[in-house]
C-alpha positions, -999 to +999 in steps of 0.1 A: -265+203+057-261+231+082-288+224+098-270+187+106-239+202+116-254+226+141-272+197+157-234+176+159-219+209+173-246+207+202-237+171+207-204+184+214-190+161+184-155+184+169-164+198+137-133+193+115-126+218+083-104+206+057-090+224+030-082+193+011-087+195-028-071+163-042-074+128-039-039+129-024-047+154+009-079+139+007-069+106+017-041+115+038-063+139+062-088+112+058-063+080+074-048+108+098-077+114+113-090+078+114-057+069+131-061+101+154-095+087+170-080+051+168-053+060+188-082+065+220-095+037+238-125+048+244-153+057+217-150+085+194-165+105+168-158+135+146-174+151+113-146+157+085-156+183+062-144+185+025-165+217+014-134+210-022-138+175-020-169+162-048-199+142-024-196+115-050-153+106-036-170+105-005-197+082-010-172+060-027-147+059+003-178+052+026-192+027+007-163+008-002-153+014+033-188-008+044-180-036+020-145-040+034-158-047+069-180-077+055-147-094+041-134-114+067-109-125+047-091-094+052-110-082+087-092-111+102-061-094+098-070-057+100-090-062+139-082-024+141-105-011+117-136-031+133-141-007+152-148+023+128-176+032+112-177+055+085-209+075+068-213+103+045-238+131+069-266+132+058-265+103+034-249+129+011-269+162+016-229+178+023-198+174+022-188+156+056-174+124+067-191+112+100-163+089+114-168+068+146-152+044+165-163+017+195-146+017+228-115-008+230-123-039+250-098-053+278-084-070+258-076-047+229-067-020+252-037-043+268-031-055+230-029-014+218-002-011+247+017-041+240+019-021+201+030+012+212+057-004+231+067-026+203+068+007+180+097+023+207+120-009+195+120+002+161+152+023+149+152+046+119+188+043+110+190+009+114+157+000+095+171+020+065+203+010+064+194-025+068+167-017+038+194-001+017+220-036+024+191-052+008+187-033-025+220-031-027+228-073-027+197-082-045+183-053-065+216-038-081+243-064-076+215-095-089+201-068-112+166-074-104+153-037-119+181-028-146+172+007-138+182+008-103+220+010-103+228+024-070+204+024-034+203+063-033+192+071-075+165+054-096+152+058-134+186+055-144+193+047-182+161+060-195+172+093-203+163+089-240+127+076-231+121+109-217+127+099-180+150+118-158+171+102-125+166+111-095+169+105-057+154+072-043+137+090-009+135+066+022+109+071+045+100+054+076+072+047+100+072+024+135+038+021+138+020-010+138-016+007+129-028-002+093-049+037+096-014+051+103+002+032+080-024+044+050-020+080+068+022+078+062+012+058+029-009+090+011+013+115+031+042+101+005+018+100-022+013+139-016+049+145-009+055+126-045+028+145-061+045+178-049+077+171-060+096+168-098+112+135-112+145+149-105+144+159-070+121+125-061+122+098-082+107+071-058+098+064-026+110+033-003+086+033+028+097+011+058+065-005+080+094-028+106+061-027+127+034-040+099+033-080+102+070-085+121+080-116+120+088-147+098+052-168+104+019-171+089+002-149+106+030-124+104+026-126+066-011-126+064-013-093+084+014-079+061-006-092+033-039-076+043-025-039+050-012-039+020-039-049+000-058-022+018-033+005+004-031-006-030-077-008-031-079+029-022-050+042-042-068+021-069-101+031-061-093+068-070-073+056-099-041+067-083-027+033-101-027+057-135+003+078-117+016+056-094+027+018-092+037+000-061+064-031-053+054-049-021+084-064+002+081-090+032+107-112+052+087-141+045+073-130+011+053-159-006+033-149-035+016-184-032+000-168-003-014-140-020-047-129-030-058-143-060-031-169-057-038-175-098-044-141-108-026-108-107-028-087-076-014-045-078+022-047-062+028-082-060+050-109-082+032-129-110+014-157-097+039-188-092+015-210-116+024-178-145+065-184-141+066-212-167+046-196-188+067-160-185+098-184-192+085-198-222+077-164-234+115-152-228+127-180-251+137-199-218+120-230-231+144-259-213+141-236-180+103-239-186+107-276-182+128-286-162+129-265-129+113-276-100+089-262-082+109-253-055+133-239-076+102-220-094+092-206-061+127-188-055+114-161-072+099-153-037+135-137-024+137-107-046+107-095-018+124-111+010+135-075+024+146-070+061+111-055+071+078-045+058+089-022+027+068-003+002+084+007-030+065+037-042+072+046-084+062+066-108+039+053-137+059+069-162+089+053-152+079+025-154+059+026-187+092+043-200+110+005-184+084-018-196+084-007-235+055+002-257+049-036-261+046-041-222+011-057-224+015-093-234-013-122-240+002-147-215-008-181-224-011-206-197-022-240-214-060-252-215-070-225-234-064-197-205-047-165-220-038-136-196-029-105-201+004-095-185+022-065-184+062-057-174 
């Protein structure tokens, strides 16, 4: 291993140390560092080492980090992260990330300029407040979480389920990189992590400058960098202390990977409503709306912007009830299980 970094050091390749010890830092040094090289235009490469970090995360990052480049499903949308490259040294002799990136083309250096420029446009103040109008009209006022009863304090009214209110914390990002967005993304994981139910109850993270816009392509992009943050916060299990609540201006969950099956931070799939309805007793409402007025279930993500709603697991086990895992069943002989 030393041996390995000696021979980057004469390359000339930075050696980075990282006192990281958590699958929180871990990540967020990890994305920071990704976004750091990113940011260049021409090639890059660094060796991030995790001497507190087990080989094994690593491998798993790397690995997974492989497969995700073979999915063009999502690559489409995520052009930014075609150009990295990402091993463990030494094929896991040590703990070190070898992390390297291709020079930009022509074209994706004038379309890395057009980005920074669009991220000047985007005002904090007026992204929040905008956010907050939102929550406001259609969270509280339409009640769509009974536990949110104001746009500055969540977790209220489960006192006697051993959950304490506290502050809603908004946070805010202009960049229109998916590595800086997962770098501001872990950054509040750790900052949640670090803090107690009553001075942080949840995070709102706005992303104006992920997937801008009203269109398809607008909403596949959104759709892609967020499925990216919810696979590694999943992939270390972080969905065992955190859960997540996905907002777009043209939110359609009948866009959404799986469109029939359940996907981490998104509605239930559209063809599950009826079902859901039937389950709630609403047997006529079952029947007789339309599918257009099924799929108005969409607006309760229609937010302003981009908008990640970060919450605590306990909260909202403490919400969904010690029955919250249900056998959903969808005619034909399909049962799902559903949870909320």
């Amino acid at each position: 291993f030393q041996a390995l970094l000696r021979d980057l050091q004469i390359e000339g390749v930075p050696l980075l140390g990282c006192d990281a010890n958590q699958v929180g830092t871990f990540n967020a040094a990890l994305w920071t560092t990704m976004a750091e090289l990113g940011d260049q235009d021409d090639e890059q490469k660094a060796c991030l080492i995790m001497e507190a970090i087990p080989v094994s995360a690593l491998l798993a990052f790397a690995e997974d980090f492989t497969v995700l480049k073979t999915q063009t499903r999502l690559m489409d949308y995520l052009p930014e992260l075609k150009r990295f490259s990402v091993s463990v040294l030494g094929r896991g002799v040590g703990p070190a990330l070898l992390i390297e990136t291709q020079a930009r083309t022509e074209e994706e250096v004038a379309a890395a300029a057009a980005n920074r420029a669009a991220e000047g446009t985007f005002d904090q103040a007026k992204t929040t407040t905008a956010l907050k109008s939102f929550i406001d009209r259609v969270v509280v006022n339409l009640e769509a979480c009974p536990y949110t009863k104001s746009v500055d304090i969540s977790a209220v009214g489960l006192e006697n389920r051993g959950v304490t209110p506290g502050p809603v914390g908004y946070r805010f990002s202009p960049t229109t990189d998916a590595c800086m967005t997962m770098s501001v993304f872990w950054n509040c994981i750790c900052e949640m992590t670090g803090s107690p139910d009553e001075n942080l109850s949840s995070i709102m993270l706005s992303l104006p400058g992920i997937g801008q816009g009203g269109g398809q392509e607008a909403h596949a992009r959104f759709a892609a960098v967020v499925e990216i943050v919810g696979r590694y916060l999943c992939l270390y299990r972080g969905d065992a202390s955190f859960g997540l609540v996905h907002f777009h201006p043209a939110y359609d969950r009948s866009s959404i990977n799986p469109i029939d099956g359940a996907s981490y931070g998104h509605l239930p799939p559209m063809s599950w409503l009826r079902a859901m309805l039937k389950m709630a007793g609403h047997e006529a409402e079952a029947e007789s709306f339309t599918d257009d007025e099924v799929a108005l279930s969409n607006y309760q993500r229609r937010a302003p912007h981009t908008s990640i709603n970060i919450l605590r697991m306990n909260q909202v086990n403490a919400a969904a009830g010690p029955k919250s895992i249900v056998d959903l069943d969808l005619g034909n002989g399909r049962i799902e299980k559903a949870s909320g």
